[in-house]
LOTOR-548427 format. One record per residue (C-alpha): residue in one letter; z, y, x. Coordinates in pm, 1 decimal. Layout:
LOTOR-548427
PT:A:Z:Y:X
...
***
This chain:
LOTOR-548427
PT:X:0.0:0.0:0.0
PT:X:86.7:243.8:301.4
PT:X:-237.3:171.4:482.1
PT:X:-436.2:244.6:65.2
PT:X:-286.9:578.7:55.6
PT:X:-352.4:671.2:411.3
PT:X:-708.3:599.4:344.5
PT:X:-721.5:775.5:-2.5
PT:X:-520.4:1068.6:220.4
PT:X:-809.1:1077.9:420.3
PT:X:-1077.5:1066.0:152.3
PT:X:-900.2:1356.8:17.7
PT:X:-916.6:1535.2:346.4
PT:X:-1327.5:1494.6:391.5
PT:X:-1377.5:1622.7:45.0
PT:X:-1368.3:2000.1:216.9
PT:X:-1481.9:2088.8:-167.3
PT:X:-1834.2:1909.0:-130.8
PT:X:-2036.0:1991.4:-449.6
PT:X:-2098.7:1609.9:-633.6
PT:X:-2356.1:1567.8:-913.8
PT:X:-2232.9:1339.8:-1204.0
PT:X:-2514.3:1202.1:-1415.5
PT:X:-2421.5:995.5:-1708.4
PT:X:-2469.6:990.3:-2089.2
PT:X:-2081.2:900.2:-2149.4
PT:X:-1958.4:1195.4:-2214.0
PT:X:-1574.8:1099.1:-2176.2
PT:X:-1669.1:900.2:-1851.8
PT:X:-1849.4:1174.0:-1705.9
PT:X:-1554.5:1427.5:-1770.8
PT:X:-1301.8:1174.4:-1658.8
PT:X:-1495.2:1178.5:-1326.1
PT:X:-1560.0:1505.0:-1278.6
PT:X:-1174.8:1596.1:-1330.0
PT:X:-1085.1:1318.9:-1115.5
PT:X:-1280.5:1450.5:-860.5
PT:X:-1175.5:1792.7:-869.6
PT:X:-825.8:1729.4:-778.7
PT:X:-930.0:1512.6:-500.7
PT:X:-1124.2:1840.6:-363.6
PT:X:-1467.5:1814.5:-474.3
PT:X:-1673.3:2049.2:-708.7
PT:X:-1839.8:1860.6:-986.4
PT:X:-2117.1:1937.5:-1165.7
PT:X:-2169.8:1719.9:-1476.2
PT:X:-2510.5:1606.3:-1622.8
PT:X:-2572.7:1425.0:-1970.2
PT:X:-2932.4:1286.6:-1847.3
PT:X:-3201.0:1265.1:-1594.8
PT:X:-3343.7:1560.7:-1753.0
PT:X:-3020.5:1748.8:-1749.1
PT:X:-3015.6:1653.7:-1373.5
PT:X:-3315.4:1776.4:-1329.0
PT:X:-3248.4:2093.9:-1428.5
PT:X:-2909.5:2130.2:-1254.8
PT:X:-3095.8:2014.1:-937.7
PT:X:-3319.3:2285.6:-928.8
PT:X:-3094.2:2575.0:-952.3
PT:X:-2797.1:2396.1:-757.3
PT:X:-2746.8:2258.9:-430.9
PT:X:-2561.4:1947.9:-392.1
PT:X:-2416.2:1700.9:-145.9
PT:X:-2411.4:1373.6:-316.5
PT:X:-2546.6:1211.2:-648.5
PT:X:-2366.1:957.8:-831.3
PT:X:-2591.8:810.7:-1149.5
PT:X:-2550.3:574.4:-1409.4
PT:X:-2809.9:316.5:-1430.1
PT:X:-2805.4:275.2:-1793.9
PT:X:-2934.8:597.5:-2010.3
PT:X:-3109.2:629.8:-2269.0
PT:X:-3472.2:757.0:-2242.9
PT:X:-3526.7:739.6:-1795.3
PT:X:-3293.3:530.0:-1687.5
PT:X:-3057.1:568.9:-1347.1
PT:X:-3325.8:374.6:-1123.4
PT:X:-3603.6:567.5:-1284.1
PT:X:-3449.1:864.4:-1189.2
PT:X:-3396.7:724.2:-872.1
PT:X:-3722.7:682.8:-762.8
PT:X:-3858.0:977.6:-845.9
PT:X:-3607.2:1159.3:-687.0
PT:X:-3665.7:960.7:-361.2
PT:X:-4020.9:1101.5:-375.0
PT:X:-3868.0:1459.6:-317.5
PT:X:-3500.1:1511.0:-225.4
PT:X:-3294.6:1349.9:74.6
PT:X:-2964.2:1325.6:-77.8
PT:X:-2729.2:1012.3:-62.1
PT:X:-2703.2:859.3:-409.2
PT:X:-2422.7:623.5:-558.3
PT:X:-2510.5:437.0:-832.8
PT:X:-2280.5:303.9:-1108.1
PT:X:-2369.9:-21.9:-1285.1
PT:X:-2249.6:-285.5:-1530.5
PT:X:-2045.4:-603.7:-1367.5
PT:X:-2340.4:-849.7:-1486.1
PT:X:-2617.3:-672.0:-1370.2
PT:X:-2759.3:-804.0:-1024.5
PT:X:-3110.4:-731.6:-1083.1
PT:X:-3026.8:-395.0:-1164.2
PT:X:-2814.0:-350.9:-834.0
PT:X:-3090.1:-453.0:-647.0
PT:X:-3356.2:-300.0:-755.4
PT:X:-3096.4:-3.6:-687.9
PT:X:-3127.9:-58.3:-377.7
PT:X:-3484.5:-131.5:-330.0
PT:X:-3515.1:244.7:-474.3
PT:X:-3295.3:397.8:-201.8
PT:X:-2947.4:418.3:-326.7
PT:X:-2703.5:448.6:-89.1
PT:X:-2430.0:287.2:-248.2
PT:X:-2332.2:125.2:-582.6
PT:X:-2026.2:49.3:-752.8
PT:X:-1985.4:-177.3:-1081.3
PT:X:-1822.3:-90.2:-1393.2
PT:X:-1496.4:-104.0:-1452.3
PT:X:-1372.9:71.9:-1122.6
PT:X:-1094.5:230.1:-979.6
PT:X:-1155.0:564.7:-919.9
PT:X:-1017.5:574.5:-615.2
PT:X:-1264.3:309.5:-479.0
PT:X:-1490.0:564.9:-578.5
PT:X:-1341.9:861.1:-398.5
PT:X:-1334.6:617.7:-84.9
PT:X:-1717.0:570.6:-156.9
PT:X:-1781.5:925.5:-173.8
PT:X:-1644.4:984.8:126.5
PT:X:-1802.0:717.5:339.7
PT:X:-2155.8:779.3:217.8
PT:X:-2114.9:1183.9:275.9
PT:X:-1969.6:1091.1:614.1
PT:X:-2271.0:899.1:716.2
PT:X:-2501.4:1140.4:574.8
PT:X:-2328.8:1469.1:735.2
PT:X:-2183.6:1266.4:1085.0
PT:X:-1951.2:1497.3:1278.5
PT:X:-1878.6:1457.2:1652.6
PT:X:-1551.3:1512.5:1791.6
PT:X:-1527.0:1761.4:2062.3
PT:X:-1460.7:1627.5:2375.7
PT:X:-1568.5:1249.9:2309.3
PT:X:-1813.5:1077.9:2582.6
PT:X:-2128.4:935.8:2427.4
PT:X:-2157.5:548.8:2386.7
PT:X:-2439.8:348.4:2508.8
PT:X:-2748.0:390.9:2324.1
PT:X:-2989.0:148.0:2149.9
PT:X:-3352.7:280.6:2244.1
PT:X:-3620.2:193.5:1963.4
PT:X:-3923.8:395.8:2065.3
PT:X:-3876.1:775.5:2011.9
PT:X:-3563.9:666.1:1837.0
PT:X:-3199.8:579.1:1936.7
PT:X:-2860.1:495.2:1786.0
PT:X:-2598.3:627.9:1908.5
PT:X:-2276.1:355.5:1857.8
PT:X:-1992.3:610.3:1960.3
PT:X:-2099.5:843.5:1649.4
PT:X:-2290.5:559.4:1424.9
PT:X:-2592.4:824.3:1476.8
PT:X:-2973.3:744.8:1453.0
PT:X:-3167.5:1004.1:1594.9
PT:X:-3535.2:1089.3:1637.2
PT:X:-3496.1:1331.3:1959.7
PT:X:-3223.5:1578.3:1874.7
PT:X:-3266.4:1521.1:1457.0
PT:X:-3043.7:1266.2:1294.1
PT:X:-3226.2:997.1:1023.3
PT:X:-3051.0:941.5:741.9
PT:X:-2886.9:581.0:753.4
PT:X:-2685.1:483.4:406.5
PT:X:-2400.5:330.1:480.7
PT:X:-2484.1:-51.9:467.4
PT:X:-2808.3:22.5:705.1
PT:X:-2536.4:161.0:943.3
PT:X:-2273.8:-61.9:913.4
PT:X:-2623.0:-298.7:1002.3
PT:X:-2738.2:-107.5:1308.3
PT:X:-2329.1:-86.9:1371.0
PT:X:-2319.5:-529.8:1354.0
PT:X:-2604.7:-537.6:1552.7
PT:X:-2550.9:-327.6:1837.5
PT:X:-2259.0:-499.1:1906.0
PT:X:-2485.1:-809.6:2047.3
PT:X:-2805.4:-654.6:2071.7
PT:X:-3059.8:-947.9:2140.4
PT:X:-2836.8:-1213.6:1961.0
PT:X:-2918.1:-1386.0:1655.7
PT:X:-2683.6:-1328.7:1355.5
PT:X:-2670.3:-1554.1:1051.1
PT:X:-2723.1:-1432.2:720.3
PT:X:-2300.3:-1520.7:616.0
PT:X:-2176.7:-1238.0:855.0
PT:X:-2407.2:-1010.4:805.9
PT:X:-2378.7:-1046.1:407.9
PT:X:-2001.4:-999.7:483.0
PT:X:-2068.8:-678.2:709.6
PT:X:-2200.2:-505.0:449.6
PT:X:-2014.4:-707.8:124.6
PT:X:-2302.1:-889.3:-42.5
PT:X:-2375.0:-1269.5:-136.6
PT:X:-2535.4:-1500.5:76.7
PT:X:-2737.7:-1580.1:-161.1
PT:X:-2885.4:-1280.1:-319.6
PT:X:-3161.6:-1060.5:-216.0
PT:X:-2983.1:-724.4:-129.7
PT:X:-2960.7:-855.1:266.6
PT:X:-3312.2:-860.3:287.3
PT:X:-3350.8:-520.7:121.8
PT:X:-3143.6:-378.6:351.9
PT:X:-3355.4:-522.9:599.4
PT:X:-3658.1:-432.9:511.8
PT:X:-3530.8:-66.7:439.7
PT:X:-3373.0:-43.6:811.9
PT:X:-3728.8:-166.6:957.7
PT:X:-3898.4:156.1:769.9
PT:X:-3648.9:341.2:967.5
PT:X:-3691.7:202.2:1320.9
PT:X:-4043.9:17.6:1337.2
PT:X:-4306.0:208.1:1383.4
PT:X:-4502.1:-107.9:1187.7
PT:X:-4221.7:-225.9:919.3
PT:X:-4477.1:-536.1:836.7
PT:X:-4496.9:-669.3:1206.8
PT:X:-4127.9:-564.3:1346.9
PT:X:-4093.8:-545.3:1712.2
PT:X:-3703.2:-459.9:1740.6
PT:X:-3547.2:-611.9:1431.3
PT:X:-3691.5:-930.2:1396.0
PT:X:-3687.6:-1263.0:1192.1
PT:X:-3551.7:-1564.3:1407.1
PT:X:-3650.3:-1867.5:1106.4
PT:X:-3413.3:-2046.8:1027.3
PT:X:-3117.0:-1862.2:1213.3
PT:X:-3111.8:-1486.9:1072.2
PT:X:-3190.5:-1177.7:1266.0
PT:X:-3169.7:-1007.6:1590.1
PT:X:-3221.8:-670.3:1696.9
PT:X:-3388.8:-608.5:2070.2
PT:X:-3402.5:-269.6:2157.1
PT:X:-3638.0:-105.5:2443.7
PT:X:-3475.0:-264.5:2769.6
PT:X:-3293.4:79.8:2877.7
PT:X:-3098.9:107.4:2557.7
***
């Protein structure tokens, strides 16, 4: 229980009043959140649809989305993928406990994160925080930079969980970091699909591994289809080989 609240402490800490979009039809849920959420340190901006999100979009800026995939007229993952079209923000999508498909195609759209109905709100403060951390990475003053893993132009940086294209940080979500994070821990091994599902808290047996995958490979491939650094061993898993001076 000590070790919960120090981390809930800490979510509180990195809120530093970030400005979170709510989008969901329930209007009781959405409040609930958005007061919630307030008193953890965040400003909340509430929106009954996709085209009410739209709209508050456009003359708002925000740090962080979290949608609801089920609403009437364009859904969550509908709005989703049109907003990856246009907009770089990390989104956290809520979804119902017996809805796999639905969290993976979730993912396949670019969500960074989901969480399934019923929750505890605090999970979802803890969330927050760990997706806006890996989208706005801080270093700490005085802190000497890890080794790097070299992919082409690209490198990540382990010390600050950073990849970077020259001086300009890519956008990882968090389970492509917490990826990058497993891997560069044995760079050139072979990992099995059972701790790398538990890395970033999937099944086995489902697809969202290989989404990740295949997202992380549009990120550091410069051919996604015919991978040079994150590769398929058949049979085994995956392994990541970096350039030889990472």
């Amino acid at each position: 229980m000590r070790g919960e609240n120090a981390n809930t402490q800490g979510a509180e800490a990195a809120a530093e009043a970030r400005h979170i979009l709510v989008v969901d039809d329930d209007d009781r849920l959405r409040n609930l959140l958005a007061r919630y959420l307030g008193d953890k340190g965040y400003r909340v901006t509430g929106a009954k649809d996709a085209t009410d999100a739209r709209a508050k979009l456009a003359g708002m800026a925000f740090d962080l989305i979290v949608v609801d995939v089920m609403m009437p007229g364009e859904s969550g993952l509908e709005l989703t993928r049109a907003l990856r079209d246009t907009l770089d923000l990390p989104i956290l999508m809520l979804t119902a406990m017996g809805e796999p498909d639905d969290r993976i195609a979730g993912l396949e759209a670019g969500v960074d994160d989901y969480l399934a109905k019923p929750f505890e709100p605090r999970e979802l403060v803890l969330r927050i925080a760990t997706i806006l951390r890996r989208a706005q990475p801080r270093t700490p003053d005085g802190t000497q930079a890890a080794p790097l893993l070299r992919f082409g132009n690209l490198h990540f940086d382990r010390g600050r969980d950073l990849l970077l294209n020259g001086d300009a940080p890519v956008r990882l979500t968090t389970a492509e970091t917490s990826l990058l994070r497993i891997f560069g821990a044995a760079p050139g091994r072979t990992l099995g699909r059972d701790a790398l599902c538990r890395e970033i808290g999937t099944e086995p047996t489902g697809r969202a591994l290989d989404v990740q995958i295949i997202r992380l490979r549009r990120k550091i491939e410069t051919n996604p289809k015919e991978p040079r650094y994150l590769v398929t061993v058949w049979g085994e898993g995956y392994a990541l080989r970096p350039d030889p001076d990472g």
